[in-house]
C-alpha positions as YAML, in Angstrom:
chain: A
units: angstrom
residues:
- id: 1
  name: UNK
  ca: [20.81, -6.37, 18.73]
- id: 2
  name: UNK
  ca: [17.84, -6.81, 16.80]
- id: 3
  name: UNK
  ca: [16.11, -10.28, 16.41]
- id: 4
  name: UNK
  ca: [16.43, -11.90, 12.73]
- id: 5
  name: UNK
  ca: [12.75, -12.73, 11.59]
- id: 6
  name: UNK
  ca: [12.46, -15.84, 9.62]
- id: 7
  name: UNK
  ca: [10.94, -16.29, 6.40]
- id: 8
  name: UNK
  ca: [7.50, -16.65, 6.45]
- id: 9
  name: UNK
  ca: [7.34, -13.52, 9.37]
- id: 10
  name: UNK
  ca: [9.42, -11.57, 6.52]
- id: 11
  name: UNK
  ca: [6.49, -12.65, 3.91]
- id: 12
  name: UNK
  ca: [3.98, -11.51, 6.55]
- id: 13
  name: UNK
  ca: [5.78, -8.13, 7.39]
- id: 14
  name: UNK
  ca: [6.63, -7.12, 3.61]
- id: 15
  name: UNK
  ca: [2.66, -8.36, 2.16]
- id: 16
  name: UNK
  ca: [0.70, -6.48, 5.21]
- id: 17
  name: UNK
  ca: [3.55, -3.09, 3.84]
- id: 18
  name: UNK
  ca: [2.37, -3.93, 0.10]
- id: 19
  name: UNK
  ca: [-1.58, -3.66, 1.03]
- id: 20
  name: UNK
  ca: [-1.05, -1.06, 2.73]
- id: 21
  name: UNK
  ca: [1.06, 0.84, -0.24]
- id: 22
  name: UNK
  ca: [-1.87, -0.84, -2.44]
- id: 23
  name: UNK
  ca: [-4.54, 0.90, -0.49]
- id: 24
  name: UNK
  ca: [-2.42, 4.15, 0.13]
- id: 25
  name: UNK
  ca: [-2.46, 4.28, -3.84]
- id: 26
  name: UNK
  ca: [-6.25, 3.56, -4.42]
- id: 27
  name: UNK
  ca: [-7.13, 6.37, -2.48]
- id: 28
  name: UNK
  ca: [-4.75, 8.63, -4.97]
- id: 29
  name: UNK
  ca: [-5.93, 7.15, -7.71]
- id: 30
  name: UNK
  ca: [-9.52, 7.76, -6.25]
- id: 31
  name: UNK
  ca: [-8.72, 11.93, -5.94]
- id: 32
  name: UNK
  ca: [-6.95, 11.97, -9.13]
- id: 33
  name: UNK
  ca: [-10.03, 10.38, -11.05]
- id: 34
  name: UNK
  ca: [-12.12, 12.83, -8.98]
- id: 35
  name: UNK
  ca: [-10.81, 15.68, -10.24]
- id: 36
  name: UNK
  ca: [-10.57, 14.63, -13.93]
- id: 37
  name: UNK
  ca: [-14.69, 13.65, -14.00]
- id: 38
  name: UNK
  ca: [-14.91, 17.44, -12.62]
- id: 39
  name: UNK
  ca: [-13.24, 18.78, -14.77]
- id: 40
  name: UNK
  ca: [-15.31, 17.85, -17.78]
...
């Protein structure tokens, strides 16, 4: 059975997920603006 996580250890689990998403999505954002300055 898993063990129910309160609140603020949801708020924890679900922010340290978003930064990671955040910083997943800089780095694409990074290559995609890469290749457009090349391109030109």
């Amino acid at each position: 059975m898993r063990k129910r996580l309160s609140f603020k250890e949801l708020m924890t689990k679900n922010k340290s997920e978003i930064l990671k998403d955040h910083l997943a999505l800089e780095k694409i954002d990074a290559k995609i603006e890469k290749k457009h300055t090349n391109k030109n």
